[in-house]
N, C-alpha and C positions, 0 to 999 in steps of 0.2 A: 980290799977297797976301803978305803978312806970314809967317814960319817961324812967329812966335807961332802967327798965326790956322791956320796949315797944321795946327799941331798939336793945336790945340783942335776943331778940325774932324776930323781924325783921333782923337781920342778921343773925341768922340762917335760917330764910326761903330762906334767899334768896340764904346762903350756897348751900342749900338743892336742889334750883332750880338750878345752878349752874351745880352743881355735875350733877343732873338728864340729863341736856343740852349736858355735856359731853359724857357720856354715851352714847345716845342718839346722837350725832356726831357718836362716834366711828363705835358703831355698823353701825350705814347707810354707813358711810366710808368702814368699814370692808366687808361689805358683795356687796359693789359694788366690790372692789380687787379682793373677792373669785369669784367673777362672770366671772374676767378676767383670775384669774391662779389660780392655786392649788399648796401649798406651804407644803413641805414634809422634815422631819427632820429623819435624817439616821447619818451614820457612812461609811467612805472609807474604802473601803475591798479591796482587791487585788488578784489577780489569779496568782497561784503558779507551774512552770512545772520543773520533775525532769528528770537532762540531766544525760543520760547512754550512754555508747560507743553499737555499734550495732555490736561486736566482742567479740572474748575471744581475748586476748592478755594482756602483763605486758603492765602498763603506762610509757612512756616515757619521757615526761613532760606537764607539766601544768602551764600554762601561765597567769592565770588569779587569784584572790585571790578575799575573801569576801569583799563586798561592792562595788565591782571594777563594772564600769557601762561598757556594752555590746551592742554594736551594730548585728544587724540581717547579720548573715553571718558571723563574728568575727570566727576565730580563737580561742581555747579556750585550747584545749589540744587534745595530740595525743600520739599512740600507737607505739612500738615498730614495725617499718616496715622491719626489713630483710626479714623474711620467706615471706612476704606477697610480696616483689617487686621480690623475686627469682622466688617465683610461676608464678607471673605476664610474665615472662622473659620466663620463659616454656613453658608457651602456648601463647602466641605472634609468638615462635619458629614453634610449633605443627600448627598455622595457615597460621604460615610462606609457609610451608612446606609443607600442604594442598593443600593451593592456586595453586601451582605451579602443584601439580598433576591433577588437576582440567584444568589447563588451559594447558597442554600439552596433555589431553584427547580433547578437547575441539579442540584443532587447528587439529588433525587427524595424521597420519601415515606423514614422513617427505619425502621427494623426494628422498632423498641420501637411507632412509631406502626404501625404494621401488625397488628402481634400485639396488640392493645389494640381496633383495630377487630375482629378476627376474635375476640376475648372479648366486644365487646357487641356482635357476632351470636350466638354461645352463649347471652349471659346473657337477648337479645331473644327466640330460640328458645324458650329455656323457661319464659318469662313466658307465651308466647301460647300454651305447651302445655297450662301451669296453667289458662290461662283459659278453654281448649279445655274440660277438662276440668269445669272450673265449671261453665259452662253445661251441658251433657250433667247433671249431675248438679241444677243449680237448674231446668231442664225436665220432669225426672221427680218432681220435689219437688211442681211445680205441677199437673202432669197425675193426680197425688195428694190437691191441693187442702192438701196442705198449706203451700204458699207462694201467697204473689199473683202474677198474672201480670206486675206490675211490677219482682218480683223475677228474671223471666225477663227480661226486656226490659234489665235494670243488666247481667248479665251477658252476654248478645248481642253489649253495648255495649261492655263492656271486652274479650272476644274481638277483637273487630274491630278495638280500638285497639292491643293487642298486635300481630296480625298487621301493621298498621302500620307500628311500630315495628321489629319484625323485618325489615320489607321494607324502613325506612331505613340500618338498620345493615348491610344486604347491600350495598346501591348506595355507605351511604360506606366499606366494607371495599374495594369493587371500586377507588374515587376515588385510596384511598391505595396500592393496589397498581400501578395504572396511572401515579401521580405527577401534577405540572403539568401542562397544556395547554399544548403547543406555541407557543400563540397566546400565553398570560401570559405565557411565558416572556420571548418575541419585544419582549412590551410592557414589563417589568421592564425590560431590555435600552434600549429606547429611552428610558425616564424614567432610567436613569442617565449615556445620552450627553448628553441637555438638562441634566444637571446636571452634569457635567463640560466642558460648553460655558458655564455661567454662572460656574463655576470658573475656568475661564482666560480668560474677559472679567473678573473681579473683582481675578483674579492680575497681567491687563496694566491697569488698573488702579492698581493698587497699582506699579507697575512705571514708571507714566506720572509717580508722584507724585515722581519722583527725575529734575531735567530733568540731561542729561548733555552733553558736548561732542561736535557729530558728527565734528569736525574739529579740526587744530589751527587756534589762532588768537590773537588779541589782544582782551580786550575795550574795544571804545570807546564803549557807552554802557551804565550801568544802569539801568532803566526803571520798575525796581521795586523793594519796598522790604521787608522782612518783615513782616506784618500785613495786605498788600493784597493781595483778591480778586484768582485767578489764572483766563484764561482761554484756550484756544485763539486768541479776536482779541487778546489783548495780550499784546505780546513785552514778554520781561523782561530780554532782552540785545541789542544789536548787537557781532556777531562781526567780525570783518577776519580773512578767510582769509589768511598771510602768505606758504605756502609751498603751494604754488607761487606766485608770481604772475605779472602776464603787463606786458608792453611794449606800447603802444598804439600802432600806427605804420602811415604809409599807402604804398601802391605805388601806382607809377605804371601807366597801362595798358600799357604798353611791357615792362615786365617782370614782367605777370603771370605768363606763362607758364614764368618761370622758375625760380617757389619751385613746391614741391609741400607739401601737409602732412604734418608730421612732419618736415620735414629740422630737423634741429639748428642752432642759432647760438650766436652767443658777444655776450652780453651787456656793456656796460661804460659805467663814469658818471664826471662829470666829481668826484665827492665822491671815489670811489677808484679813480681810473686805474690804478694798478697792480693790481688786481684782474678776475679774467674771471668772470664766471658764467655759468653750463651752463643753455640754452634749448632749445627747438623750437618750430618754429610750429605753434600748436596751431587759427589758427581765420583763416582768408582768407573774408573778406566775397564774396557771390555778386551783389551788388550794385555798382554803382559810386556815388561821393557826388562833388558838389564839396569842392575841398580846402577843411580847416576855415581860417577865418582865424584862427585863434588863433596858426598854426601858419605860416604863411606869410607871403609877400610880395604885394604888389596885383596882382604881372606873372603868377603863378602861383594866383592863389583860384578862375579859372575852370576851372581843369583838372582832370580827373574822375580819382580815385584807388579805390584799394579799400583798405578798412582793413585789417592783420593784428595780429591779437595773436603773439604769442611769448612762451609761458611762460617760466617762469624760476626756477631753484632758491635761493631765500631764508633758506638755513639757520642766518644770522647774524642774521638779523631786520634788515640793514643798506640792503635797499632801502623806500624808503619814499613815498607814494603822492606820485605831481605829477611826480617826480623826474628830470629829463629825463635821458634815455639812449641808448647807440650799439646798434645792433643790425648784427650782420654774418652773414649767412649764406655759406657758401662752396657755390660751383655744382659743384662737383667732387666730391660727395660721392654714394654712392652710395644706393639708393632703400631696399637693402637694410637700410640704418641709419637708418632712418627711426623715430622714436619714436611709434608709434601708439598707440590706447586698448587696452589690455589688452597692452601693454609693459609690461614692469615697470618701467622709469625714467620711463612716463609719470605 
């Protein structure tokens, strides 16, 4: 053999050992990494809610257009309010108007009305004394023969209707001394709660006719127009929730056991590598699926994963839905730090 061929045979070996060296790095490199995190390759999905007014009425404007970004609470559009603020206005009146019986039940019989009933017992008393009197005197007229006996019999009549009288104006002096019935009272009372309960159905109402943002968001569809009948079944917006949104990404069964929910990850895309965004896994499937093909290779479609989302803080508006992404969770973190619901960075 040739020094040529000696040496070209020596340089490949030592190719060979080279390469092997490599390799051989990588993986010890590689599988210390895996030790620390688990790296999970997904696509940004987004969650989508459709805004309907919570009334029938025609729309009256709309204030907002597609792509237009939405704050929680915004204003967005509203409903023709005449009929709704007349209604409002009726029974405001009807409670108005309640009230007032209510509390003049409540305060009792008034002193003027008191002393007014005990004058027409007086003035009833001496109606029936006069008439007392009458009679005594048109009976001795007739037992005389100077009157008819029919003239006895008028005054009998009007005695008795005095006494009457007198006996009504006792029972209603006693009425106003004693005041309301306990019972009216109890009942006023109740006709002004059914009318302060049709109050605040008319007030939510009126409240319904102004559709508001529950969330922040994006709008991507408007559906409606100003002039069309608005109802409960048809939504007049599709929202795109933008912040949070979540990572769509699946595990493998081998390392399920190693995320828990809530650990935190660190989010990152091939549009802005130099950027990290602040995640947590907010939702590990309780099922297993075959992996999707969309997403794989032939040698791996039959292998059963679980899916996890991972939320992700969107404050730029710069992820955006399809959008393939790296997801890293680090295993070294504690349980303590864990973003749960009723977190406040959840």
């Amino acid at each position: 053999m040739t020094k040529s061929r000696k040496y070209k045979l020596l340089l490949v070996v030592l190719v060979i050992i080279s390469v092997l060296a490599a390799i051989l790095y990588w993986k010890s490199h590689h599988t210390e990494k895996s030790d620390q995190q688990i790296v999970l390759y997904g696509n940004v999905d987004i969650r989508q809610v459709q805004l309907a007014f919570n009334g029938n009425q025609r729309i009256a404007n709309i204030l907002v257009k597609e792509g237009d970004i939405v704050k929680e609470g915004q204003l967005m559009a509203t409903l023709d309010k005449q009929r709704l603020e007349a209604l409002v206005g009726n029974r405001e009146a009807k409670v108005a108007a309640q009230n007032q019986v209510v509390n003049r039940m409540i305060a009792g019989t008034r002193k003027e009305e008191i002393r007014k009933a005990r004058a027409d017992v007086e003035k009833a008393k001496a109606e029936a004394q006069v008439a007392e009197l009458t009679a005594h005197r048109v009976k001795y007229l007739v037992n005389k023969g100077a009157l008819s006996q029919q003239k006895e019999d008028d005054s009998l009549a009007d005695f008795k209707a005095a006494k009457a009288r007198l006996k009504a104006a006792d029972e209603i002096l006693e009425l106003a001394i004693a005041g309301p019935r306990k019972e009216d009272i109890h009942e006023a009372k109740a006709t002004l709660r059914a009318y302060e309960e049709d109050l605040s159905l008319a007030l939510r109402e009126l409240a319904d006719a102004d559709l508001v943002a529950p969330l922040d968001g994006v709008i991507e569809n408007r559906l409606l127009e100003p002039g069309d009948m608005a109802s409960p079944e048809k939504p007049v917006f599709t929202v795109a929730i933008t912040d949070p949104m979540w990572v769509r990404a699946y595990l493998s069964e081998t390392d399920l056991g190693k995320i828990k929910y809530g650990m935190k990850a660190i989010v990152t895309t091939d549009s802005y590598p130099d950027k990290r965004y602040e995640g947590w896994v907010g939702f590990i499937s309780p099922t297993a699926e075959f992996t999707p093909k969309s997403v794989e290779t032939r040698e791996v479609r039959t292998k059963l994963v679980y899916q996890v989302r991972v939320f992700v803080r969107n404050p730029q508006g710069e992820l955006l839905l399809g959008m393939p992404a790296v997801v890293k969770i680090p295993l070294n973190q504690p349980l303590s730090e864990a973003i749960l619901p009723g977190n406040k960075a959840y």
